[in-house]
C-alpha positions as protocol buffer text, in pm:
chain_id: "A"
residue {
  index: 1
  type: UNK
  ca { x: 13115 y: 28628 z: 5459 }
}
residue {
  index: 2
  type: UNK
  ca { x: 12959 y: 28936 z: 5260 }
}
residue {
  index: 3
  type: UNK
  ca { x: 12641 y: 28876 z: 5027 }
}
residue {
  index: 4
  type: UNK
  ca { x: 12396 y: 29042 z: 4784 }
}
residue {
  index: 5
  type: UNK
  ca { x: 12078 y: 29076 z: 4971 }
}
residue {
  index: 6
  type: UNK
  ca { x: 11740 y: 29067 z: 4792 }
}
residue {
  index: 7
  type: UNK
  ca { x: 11512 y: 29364 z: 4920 }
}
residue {
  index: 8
  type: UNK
  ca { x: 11169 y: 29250 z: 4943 }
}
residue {
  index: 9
  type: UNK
  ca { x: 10891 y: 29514 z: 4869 }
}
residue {
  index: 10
  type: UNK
  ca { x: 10571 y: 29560 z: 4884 }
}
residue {
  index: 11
  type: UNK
  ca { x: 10440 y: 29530 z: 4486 }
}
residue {
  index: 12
  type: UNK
  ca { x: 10141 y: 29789 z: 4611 }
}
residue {
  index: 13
  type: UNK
  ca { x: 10115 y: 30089 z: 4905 }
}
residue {
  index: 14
  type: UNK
  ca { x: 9969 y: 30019 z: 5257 }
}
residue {
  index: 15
  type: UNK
  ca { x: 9940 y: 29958 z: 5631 }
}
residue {
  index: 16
  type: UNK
  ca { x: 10157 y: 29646 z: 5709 }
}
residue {
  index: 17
  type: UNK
  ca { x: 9905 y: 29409 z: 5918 }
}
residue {
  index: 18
  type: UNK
  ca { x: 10129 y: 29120 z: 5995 }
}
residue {
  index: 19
  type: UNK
  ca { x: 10494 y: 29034 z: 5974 }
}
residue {
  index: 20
  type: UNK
  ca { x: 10564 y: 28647 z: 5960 }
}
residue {
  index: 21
  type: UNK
  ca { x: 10935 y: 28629 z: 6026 }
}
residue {
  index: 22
  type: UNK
  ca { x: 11200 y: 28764 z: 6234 }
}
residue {
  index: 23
  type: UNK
  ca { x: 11545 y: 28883 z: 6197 }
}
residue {
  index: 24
  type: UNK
  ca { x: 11801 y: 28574 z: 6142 }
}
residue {
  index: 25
  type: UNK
  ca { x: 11481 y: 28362 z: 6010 }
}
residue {
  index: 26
  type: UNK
  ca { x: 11556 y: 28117 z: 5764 }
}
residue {
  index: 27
  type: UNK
  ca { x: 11211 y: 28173 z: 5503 }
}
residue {
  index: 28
  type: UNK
  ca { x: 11198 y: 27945 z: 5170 }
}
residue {
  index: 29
  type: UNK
  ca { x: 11085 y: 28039 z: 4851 }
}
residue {
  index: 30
  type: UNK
  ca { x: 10641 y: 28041 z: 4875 }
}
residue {
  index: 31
  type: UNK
  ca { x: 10676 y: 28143 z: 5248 }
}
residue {
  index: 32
  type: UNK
  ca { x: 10440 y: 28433 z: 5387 }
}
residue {
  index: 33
  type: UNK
  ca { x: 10685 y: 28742 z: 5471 }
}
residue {
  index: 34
  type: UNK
  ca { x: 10439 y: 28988 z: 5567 }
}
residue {
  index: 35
  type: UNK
  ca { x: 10057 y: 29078 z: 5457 }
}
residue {
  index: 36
  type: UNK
  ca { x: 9905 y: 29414 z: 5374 }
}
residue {
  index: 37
  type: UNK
  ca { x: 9581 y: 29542 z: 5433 }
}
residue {
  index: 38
  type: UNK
  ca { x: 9337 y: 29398 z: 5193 }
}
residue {
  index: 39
  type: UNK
  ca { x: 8998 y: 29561 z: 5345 }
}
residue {
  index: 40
  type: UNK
  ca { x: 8974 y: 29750 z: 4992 }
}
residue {
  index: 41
  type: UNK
  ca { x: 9061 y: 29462 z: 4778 }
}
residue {
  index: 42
  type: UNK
  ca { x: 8830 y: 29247 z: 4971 }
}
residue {
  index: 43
  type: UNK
  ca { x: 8598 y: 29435 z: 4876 }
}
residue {
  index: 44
  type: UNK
  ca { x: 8653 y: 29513 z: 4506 }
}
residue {
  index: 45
  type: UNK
  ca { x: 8694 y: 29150 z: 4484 }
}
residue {
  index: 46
  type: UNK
  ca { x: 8355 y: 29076 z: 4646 }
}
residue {
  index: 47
  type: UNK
  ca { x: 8185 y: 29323 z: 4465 }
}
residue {
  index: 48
  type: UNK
  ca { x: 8321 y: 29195 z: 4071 }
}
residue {
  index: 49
  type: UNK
  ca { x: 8188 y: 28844 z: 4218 }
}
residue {
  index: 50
  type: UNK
  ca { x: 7815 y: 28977 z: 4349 }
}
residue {
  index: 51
  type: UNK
  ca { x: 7824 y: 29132 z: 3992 }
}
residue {
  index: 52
  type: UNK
  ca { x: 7915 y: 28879 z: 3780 }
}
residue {
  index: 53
  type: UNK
  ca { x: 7659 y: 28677 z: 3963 }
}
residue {
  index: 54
  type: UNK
  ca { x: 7399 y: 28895 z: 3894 }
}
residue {
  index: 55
  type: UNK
  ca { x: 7498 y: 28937 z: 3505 }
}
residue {
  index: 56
  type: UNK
  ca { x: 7480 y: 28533 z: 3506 }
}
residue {
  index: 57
  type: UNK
  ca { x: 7116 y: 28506 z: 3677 }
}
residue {
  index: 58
  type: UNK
  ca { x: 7015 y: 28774 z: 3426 }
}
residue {
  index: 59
  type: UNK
  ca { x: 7164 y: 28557 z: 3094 }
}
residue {
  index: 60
  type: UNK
  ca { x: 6949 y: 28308 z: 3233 }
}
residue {
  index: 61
  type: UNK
  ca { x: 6630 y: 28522 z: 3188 }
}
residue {
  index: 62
  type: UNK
  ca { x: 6729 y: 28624 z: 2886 }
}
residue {
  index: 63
  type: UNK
  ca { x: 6777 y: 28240 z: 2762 }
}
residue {
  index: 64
  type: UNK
  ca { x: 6484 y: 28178 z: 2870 }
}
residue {
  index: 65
  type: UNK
  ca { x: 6326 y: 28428 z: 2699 }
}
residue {
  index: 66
  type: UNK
  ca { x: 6527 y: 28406 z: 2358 }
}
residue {
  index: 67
  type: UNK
  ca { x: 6300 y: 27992 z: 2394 }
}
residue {
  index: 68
  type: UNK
  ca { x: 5956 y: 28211 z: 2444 }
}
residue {
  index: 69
  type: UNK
  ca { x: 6039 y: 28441 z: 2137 }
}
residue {
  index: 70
  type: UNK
  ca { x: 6155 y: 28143 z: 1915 }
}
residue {
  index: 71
  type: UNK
  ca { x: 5838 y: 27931 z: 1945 }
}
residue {
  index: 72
  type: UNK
  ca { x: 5630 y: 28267 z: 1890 }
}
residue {
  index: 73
  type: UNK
  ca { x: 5804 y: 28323 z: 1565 }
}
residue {
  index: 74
  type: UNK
  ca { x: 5746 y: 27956 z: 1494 }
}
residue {
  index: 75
  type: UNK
  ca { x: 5394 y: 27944 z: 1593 }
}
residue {
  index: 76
  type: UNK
  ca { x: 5358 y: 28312 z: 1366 }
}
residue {
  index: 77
  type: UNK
  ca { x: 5521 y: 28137 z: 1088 }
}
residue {
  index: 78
  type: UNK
  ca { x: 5291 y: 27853 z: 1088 }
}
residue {
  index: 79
  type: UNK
  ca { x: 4997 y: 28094 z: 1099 }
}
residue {
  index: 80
  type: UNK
  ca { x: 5151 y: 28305 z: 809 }
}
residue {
  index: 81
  type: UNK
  ca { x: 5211 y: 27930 z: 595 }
}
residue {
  index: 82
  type: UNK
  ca { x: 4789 y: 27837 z: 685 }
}
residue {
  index: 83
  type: UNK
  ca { x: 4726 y: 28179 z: 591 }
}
residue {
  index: 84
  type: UNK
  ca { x: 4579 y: 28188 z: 933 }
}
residue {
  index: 85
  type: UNK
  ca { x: 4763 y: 28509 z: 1090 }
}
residue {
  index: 86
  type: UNK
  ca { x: 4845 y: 28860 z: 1026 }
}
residue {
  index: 87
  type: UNK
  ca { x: 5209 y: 29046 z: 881 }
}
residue {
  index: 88
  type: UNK
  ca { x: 5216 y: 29278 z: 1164 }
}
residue {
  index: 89
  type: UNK
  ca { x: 5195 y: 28968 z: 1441 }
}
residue {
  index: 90
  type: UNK
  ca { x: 5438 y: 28789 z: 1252 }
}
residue {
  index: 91
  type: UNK
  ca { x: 5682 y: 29091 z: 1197 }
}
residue {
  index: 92
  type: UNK
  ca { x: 5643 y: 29156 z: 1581 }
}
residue {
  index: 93
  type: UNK
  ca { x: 5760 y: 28815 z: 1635 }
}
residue {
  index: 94
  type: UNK
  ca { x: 6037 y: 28793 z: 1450 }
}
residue {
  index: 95
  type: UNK
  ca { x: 6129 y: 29132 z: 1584 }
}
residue {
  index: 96
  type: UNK
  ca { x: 6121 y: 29013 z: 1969 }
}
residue {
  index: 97
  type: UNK
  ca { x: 6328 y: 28691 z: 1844 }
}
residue {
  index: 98
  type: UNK
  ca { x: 6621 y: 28880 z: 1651 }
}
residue {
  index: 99
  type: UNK
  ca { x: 6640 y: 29158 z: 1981 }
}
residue {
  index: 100
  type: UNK
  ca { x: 6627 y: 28879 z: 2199 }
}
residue {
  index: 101
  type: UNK
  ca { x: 6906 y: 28700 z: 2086 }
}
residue {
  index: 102
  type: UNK
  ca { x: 7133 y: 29016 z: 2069 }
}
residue {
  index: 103
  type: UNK
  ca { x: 7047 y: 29108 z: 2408 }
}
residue {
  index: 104
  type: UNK
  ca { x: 7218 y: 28762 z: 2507 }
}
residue {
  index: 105
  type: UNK
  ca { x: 7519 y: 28796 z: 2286 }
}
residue {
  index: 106
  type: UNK
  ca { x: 7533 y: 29137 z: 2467 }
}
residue {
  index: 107
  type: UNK
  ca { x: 7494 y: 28997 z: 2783 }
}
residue {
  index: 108
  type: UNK
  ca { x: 7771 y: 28746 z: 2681 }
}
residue {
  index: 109
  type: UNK
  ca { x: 8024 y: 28973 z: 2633 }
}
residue {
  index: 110
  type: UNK
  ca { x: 7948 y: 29200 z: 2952 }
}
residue {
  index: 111
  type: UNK
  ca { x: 8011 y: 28871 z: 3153 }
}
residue {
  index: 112
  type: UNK
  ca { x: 8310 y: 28801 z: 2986 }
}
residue {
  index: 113
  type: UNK
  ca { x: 8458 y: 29148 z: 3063 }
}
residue {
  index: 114
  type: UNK
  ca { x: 8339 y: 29131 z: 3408 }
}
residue {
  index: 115
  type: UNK
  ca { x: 8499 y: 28772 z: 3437 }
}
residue {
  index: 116
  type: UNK
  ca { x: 8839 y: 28969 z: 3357 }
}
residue {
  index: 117
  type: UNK
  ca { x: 8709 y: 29218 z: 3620 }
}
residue {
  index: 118
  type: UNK
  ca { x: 8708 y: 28953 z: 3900 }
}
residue {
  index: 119
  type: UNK
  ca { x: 9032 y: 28845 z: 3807 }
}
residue {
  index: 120
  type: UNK
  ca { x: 9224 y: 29113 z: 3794 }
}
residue {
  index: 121
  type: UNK
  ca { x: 9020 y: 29207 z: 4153 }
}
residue {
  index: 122
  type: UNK
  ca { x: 9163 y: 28838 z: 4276 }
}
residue {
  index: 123
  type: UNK
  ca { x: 9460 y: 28968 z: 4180 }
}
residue {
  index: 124
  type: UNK
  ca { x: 9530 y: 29306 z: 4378 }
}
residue {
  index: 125
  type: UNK
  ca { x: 9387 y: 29087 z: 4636 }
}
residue {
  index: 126
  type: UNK
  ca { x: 9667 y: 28856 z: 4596 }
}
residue {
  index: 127
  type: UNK
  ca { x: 9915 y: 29097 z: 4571 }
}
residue {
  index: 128
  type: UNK
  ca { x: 9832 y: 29243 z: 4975 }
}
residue {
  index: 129
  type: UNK
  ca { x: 10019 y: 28886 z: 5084 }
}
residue {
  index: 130
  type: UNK
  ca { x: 10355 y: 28919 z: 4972 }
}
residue {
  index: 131
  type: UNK
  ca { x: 10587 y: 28548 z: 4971 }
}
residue {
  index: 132
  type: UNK
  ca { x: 10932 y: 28519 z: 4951 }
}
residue {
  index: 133
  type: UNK
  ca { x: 11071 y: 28417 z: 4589 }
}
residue {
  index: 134
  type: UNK
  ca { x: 11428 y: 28274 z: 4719 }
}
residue {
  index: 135
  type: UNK
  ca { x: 11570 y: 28092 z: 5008 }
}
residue {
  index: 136
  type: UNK
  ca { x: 11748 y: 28277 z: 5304 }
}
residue {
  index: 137
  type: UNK
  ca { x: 11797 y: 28415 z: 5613 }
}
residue {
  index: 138
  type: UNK
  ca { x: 11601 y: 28720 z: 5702 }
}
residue {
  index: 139
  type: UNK
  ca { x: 11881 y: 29007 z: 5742 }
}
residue {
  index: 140
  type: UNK
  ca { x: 11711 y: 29305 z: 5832 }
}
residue {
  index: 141
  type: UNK
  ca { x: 11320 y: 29419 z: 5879 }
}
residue {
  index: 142
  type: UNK
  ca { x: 11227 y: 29783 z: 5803 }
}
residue {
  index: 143
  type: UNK
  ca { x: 10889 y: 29825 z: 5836 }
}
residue {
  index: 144
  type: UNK
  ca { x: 10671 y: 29632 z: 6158 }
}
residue {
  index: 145
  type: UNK
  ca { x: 10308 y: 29564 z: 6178 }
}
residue {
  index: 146
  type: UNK
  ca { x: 10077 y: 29869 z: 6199 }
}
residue {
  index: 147
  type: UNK
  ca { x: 10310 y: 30110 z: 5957 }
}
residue {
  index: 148
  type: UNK
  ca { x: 10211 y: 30233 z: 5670 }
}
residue {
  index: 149
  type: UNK
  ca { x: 10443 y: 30190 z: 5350 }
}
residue {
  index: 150
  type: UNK
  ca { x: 10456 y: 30315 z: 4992 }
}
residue {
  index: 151
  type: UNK
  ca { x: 10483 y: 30098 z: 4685 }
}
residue {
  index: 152
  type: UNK
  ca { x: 10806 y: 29946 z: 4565 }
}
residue {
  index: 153
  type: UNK
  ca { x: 10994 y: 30019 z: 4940 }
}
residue {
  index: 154
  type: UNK
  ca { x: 11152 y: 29716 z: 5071 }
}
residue {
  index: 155
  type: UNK
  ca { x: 10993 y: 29587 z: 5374 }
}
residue {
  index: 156
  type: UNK
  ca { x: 11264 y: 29330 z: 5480 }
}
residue {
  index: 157
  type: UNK
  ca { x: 11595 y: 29172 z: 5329 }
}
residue {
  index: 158
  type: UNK
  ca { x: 11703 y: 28816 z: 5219 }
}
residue {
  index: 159
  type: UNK
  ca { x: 12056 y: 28649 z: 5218 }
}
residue {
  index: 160
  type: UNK
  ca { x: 11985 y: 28436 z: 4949 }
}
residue {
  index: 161
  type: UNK
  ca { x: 12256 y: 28149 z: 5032 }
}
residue {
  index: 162
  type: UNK
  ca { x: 12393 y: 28137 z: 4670 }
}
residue {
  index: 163
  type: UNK
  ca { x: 12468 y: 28547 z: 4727 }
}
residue {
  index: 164
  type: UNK
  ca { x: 12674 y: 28455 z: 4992 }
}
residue {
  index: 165
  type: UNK
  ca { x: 13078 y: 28443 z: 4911 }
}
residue {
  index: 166
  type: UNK
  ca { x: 13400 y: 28480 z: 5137 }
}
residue {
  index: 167
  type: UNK
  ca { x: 13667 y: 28700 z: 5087 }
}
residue {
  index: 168
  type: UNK
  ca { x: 14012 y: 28673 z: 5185 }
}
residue {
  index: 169
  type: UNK
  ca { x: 14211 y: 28885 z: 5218 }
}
């Protein structure tokens, strides 16, 4: 029998650090075929996550300062209504309230676009372990543990079984 084999590539460059099949090895679809160095991605990913963190403890600050703010404005306002405080100390007030508040819809948004951050970080990290997408037998390996290769290149080859066909002749 002849077949269509599916060339299996890495979807990003690097050093290949483990190869989980062998020649003739029947893989199915979700198996590991081989991993990539992830040191870098590790790292980006840890990184977006330390930050995001630290953008999240800061929101909290800010909340809690946005509740400081409001009952200053409040307690300004009731002066202002008993004719009890002064126009500056109220406009100060209401001042630290409205920047308050926009500092946490700013801080909203940062976290947001570092959420996206960390994901697409998760996701280069993903990317280093490479599964198989179809059932077969492993026909040929091209690249072994501890060599380096480039984007796109086919690492190893799958018969899937429905590529497989006889000929006579």
């Amino acid at each position: 029998g002849e077949g269509d084999n599916a060339f299996i590539g890495a979807p990003q460059p690097g050093w290949v650090t483990h190869l989980y099949v062998q020649r003739g090895q029947v893989v199915h679809r979700g198996d590991v075929l081989f991993t990539l160095d992830d040191t870098q991605q590790r790292a980006a990913r840890d990184q977006a996550a330390a930050t995001l963190a630290q953008m999240k403890a800061t929101l909290t600050q800010q909340q809690a300062n946005l509740d400081y703010t409001r009952k200053q404005f409040s307690r300004q306002t009731g002066l202002a209504r008993a004719n009890a405080g002064t126009p500056t100390n109220l406009d100060l007030a209401q001042s630290n309230y409205r920047q308050s508040g926009a500092q946490i819809s700013q801080a909203q948004s940062q976290i947001q676009q570092q959420e996206a951050a960390l994901q697409s970080a998760e996701y280069a990290l993903s990317q280093r372990r490479v599964v198989a997408q179809t059932d077969g037998h492993v026909e040929d390996i091209y690249y072994r543990e501890g060599e380096y290769v480039a984007a796109s290149i086919p690492v190893l080859s799958v018969l899937p079984p429905r590529n497989v066909y006889v000929r006579f002749f």
